[in-house]
C-alpha positions in Angstrom: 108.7 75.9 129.7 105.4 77.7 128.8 106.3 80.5 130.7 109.7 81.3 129.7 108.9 81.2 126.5 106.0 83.2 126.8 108.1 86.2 128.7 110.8 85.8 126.0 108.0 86.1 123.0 106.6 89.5 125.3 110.1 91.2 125.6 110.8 90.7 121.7 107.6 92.1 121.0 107.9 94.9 123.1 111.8 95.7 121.9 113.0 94.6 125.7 116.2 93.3 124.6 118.3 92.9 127.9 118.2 93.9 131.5 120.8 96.5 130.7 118.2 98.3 128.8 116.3 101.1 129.8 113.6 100.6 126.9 110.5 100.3 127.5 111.0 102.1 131.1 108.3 99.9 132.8 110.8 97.0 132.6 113.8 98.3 133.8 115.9 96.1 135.7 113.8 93.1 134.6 115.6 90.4 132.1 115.1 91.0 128.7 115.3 88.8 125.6 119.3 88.3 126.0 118.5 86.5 129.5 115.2 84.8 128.8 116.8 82.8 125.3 120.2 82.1 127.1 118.2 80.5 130.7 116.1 78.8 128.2 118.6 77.0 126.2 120.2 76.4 129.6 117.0 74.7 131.1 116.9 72.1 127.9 114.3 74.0 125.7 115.4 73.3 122.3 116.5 76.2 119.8 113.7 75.2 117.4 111.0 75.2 119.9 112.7 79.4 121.0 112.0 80.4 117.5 108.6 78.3 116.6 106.9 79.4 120.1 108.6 82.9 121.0 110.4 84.5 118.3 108.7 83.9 115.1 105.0 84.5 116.9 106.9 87.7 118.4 107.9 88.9 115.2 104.6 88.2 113.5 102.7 89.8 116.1 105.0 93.2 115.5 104.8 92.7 112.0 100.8 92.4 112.0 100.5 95.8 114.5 103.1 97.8 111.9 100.8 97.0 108.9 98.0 98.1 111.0 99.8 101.4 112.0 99.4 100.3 115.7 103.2 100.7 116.3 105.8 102.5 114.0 109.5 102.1 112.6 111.3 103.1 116.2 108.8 100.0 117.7 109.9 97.8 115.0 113.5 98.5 115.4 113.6 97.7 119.0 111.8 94.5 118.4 114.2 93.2 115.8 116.8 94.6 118.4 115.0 92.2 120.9 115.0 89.3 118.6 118.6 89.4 117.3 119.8 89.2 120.9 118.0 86.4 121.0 118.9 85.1 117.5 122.7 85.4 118.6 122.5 82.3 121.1 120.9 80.1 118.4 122.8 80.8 115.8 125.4 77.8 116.7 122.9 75.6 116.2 122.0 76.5 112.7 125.9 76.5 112.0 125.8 72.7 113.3 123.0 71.5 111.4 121.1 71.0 114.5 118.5 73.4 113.5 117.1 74.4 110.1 116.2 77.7 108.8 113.3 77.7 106.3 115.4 79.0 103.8 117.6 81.5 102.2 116.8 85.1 101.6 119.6 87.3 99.3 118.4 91.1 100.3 120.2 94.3 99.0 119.2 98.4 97.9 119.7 98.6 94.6 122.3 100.1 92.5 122.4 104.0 92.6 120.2 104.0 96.3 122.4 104.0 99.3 119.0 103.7 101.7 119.2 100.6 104.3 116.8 101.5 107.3 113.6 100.0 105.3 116.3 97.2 103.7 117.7 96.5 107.5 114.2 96.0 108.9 112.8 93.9 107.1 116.2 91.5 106.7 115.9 91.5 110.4 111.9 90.7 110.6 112.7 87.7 107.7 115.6 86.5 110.0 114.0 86.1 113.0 110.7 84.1 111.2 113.7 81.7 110.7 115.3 82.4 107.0 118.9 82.6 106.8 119.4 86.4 105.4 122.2 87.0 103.1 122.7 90.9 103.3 124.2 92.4 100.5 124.4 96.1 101.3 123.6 99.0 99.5 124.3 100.3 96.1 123.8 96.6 94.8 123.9 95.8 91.2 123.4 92.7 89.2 126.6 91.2 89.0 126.5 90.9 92.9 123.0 89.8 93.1 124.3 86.9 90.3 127.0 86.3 92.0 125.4 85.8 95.5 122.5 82.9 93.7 125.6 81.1 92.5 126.8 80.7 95.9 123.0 80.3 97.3 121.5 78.3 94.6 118.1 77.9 95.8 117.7 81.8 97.3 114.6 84.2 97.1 116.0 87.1 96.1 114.8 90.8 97.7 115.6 94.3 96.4 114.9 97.5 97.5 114.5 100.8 96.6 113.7 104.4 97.7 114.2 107.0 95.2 112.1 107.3 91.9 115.6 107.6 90.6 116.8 104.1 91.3 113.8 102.3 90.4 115.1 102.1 86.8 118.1 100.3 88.0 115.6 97.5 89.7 114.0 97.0 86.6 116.9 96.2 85.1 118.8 93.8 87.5 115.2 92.1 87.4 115.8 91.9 83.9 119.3 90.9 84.1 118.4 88.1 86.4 115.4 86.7 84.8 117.3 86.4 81.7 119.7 84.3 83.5 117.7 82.6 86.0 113.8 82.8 84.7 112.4 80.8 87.9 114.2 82.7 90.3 111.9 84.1 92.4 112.7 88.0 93.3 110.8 90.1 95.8 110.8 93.8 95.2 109.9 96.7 98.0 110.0 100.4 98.7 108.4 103.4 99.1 108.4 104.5 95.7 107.1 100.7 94.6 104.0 99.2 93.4 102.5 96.0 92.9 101.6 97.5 89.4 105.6 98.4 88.8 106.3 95.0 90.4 104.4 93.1 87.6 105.5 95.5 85.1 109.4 94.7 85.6 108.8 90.8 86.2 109.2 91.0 90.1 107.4 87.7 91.4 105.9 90.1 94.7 105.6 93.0 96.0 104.8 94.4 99.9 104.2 97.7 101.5 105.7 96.0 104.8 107.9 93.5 106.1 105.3 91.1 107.1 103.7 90.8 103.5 107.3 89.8 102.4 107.3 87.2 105.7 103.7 85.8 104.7 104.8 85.1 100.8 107.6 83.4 101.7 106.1 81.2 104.0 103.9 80.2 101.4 107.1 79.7 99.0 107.8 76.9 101.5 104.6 76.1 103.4 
């Protein structure tokens, strides 16, 4: 079991995400992360044990190396390539209540900003530490944040932006949700963002990078 898990954990971490792939060239023709969490279920390992011993350590590890500017966006793409080919064979089991996520995670780029590369990343990195992500696009303004706590009541909510232009328009869906929900807790991000502009619009947190966000919101539920 050890060993399975252990070459599914290495191909997520190094974006290998099936045999098909030609990335990165020194495994070509070997399984990638497709194969290894498919033969796994197959042998008995349970879905739980895939994401608590090979996908979430994967991610973390990626996560960790980004914030350390030991690999880059392209690297971190091809991970959470890697890990959502995993991700598709356990999904059934979340459907069936055999396995539980940690929690839920409403993400969306904000109003006015129609930027999703930085959004995309890290709904993908929060996804495979085990959240269910609810993805809400670009150009996302309050009503449709509101509207998606209503029908995810207990939801951290995540917002992005990357223009200078659009950060007014965070401010104000914080504002808007605060005002409705004060406790819910909202995660803000972006190149443009601060922890000081965080604090200053009533954001709960702020991260430079996807595995800041991952780290708070294991402590939400830790």
């Amino acid at each position: 079991m050890d060993d399975i898990l252990k070459r599914l954990s290495y191909c997520v971490e190094v974006g290998k995400v099936n045999r098909a792939s030609p990335y990165p060239p020194a495994m070509r023709d070997q399984d990638g992360a497709d194969e290894l969490a498919r033969r796994a279920l197959d042998e008995g390992i349970s879905p739980d044990d895939l994401l608590e011993k090979a996908l979430i350590p994967a991610m973390t590890n990626v996560g960790n190396k980004y914030s350390r500017q030991e690999i880059f966006v392209p690297q971190m793409l091809m991970a959470a390539k890697a890990m959502n080919s995993a991700m598709a064979h356990i999904k059934p089991y979340f459907l069936s209540g055999e396995t539980k996520r940690k929690g839920t995670f409403i993400i969306g780029t904000v109003a006015g900003d129609l930027h999703e590369i930085g959004k995309n990343l890290v709904a993908m990195m929060i996804e495979g530490a085990g959240w269910e992500v609810v993805d809400l696009g670009v150009d996302v303004g309050a009503i449709k944040f509101l509207k998606s706590i209503e029908e995810h009541p207990s939801a951290v909510v995540g917002m992005s932006a990357l223009l200078t232009t659009t950060m007014d328009n965070m401010r104000k869906i914080v504002a808007e949700i605060k005002e409705k929900d004060p406790k819910r807790v909202i995660l803000v991000g972006g190149a443009p963002v601060t922890m000081d502009f965080c604090k200053k619009i009533g954001a709960d947190f702020y991260s430079p990078d996807p595995q800041g966000a991952i780290n708070y919101l294991s402590s939400l539920v830790s």
